[in-house]
N, C-alpha and C positions, 0 to 999 in steps of 0.2 A: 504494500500500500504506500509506504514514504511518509506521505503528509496528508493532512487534510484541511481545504478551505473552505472557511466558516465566516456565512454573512450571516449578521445578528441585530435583532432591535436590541437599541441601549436601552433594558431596561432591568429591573433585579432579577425578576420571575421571567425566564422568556415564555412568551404563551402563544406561541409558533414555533414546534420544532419539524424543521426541514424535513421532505420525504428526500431528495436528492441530494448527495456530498457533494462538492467537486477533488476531485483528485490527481495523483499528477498528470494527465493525459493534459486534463481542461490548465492545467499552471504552465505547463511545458509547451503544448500547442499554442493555447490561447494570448494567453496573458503574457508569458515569457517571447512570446511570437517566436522565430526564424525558418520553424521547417518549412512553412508555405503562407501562416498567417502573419501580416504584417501589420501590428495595430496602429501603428505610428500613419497609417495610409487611412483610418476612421476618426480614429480621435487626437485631438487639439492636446498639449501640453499637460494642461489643469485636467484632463480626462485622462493620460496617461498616468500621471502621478497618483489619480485615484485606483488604476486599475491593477498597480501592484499592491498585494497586500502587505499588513506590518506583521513581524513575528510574534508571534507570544510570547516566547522565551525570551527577546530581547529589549520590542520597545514597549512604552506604554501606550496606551490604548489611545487609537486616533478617532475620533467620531468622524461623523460622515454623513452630507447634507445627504439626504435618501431620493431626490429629485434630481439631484448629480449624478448619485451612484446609478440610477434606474437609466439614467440618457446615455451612460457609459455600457449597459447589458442593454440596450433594446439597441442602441450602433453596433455592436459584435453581430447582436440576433439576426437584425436585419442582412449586414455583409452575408455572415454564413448561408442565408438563405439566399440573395440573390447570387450570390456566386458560389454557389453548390458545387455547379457539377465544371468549377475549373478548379476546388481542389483535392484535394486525392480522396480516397472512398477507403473507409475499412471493412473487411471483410471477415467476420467473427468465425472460426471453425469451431467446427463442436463432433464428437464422435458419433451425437445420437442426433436424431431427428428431432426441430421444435426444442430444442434445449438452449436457451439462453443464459441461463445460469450456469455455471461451468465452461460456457464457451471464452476463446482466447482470441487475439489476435496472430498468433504465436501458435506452429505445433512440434512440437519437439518429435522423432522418432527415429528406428534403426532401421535399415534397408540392407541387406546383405553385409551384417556387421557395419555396415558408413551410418554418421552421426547427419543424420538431416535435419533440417529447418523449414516448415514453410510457413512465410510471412505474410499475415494476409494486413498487416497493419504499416504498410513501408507507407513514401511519402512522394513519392514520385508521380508527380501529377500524367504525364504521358501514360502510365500504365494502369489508368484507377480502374478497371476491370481484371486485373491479374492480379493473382498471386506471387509473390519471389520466392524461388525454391535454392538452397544455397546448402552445402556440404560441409565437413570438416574436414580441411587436408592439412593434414601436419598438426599444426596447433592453432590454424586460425580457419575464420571462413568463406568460404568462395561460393562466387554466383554460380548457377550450374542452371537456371530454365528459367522462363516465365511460363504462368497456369491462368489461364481462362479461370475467372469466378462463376462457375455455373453454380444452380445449388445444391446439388450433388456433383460430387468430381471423385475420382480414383486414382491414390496417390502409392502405387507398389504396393500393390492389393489391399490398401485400406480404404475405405470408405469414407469420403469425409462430406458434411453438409454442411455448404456457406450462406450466412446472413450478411449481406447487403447493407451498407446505409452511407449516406454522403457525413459527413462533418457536421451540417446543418442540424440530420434526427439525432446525430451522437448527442451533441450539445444541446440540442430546442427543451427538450424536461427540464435540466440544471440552470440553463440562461430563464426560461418560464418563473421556477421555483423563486432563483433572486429579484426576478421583475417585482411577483406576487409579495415579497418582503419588504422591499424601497415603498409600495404599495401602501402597506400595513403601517410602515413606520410614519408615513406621510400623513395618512388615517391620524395617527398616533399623537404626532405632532414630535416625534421622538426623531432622535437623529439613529445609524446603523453603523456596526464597526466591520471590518473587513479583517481578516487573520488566516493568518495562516500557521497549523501546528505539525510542528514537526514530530 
């Protein structure tokens, strides 16, 4: 898991607790930008400096106007969904059918003794309907194919079934969940803090 980031009303009792975390995919995509998101290309100065969060461990608590915060996730929401399908697509495998929980980005396995990889979470926007499939020679790893995302595919007699979704469905629940809070705080008349714990 790493970390986790926590938008919250400042208030003692919280009386909204989140259905969605964000984790490090949404901190390292999003927020941190470079593998394809670049948030410096939506938001203004005073919008970037909101949109990193503060630690817990280190600073004290920064409030945070909830009508900022909310123009900061409805500009990400918005990009992700107009430009969808110019950034890369993950592609969840899972062993079983209809299984979401336990499915990865990632599948680890052996093929005639070789250490294989296949990636259905890379970032390469030219291939957002493939998988990268990559071996272990020696002590590191090499590219070895691309794989068509079908939802069923057959990877050296395993069966594997892929889920589909742009950037946009990964993120639209967790960027929804914090809109819904900036919301509440607004409602509230309350300010929200942004954190991130390690």
């Amino acid at each position: 898991m790493g970390f986790i980031l926590d938008l919250s009303i400042d208030e003692p009792v919280q009386s909204y607790e989140p259905e969605h975390i964000g984790y490090n995919s949404f901190y390292s995509e999003i927020v941190s930008g470079g593998y394809y998101f670049c948030p410096e290309r939506i938001l203004n100065k005073e919008e970037l400096d909101l949109l990193f969060p503060y630690s817990s461990d280190l600073e004290e608590k920064r409030l945070i106007d909830p009508k900022k915060m909310k123009t900061v996730f409805v500009k990400i929401l918005n990009d992700l969904k107009n430009r969808q399908y110019y950034y890369p697509f993950v592609h969840w495998i899972s062993t079983r059918k209809e299984e979401k929980s336990g499915a990865s980005g990632h599948f680890l396995y052996y093929s005639k003794l070789i250490k294989c990889h296949l990636d259905g979470y890379h970032f390469n926007p030219f291939r957002q309907q493939e998988l990268e499939l990559s071996v272990i020679i020696g002590k590191k790893w090499e590219f070895l194919t691309w794989i068509k995302a079908k939802p069923v595919i057959r990877v050296c007699g395993k069966k594997l079934y892929i889920k589909t979704e742009t950037k946009y469905e990964q993120f639209k629940d967790l960027l929804e969940e914090y809109i819904y809070i900036c919301d509440l705080a607004i409602q509230k008349n309350k300010k929200v803090t942004w954190t991130i714990h390690h």
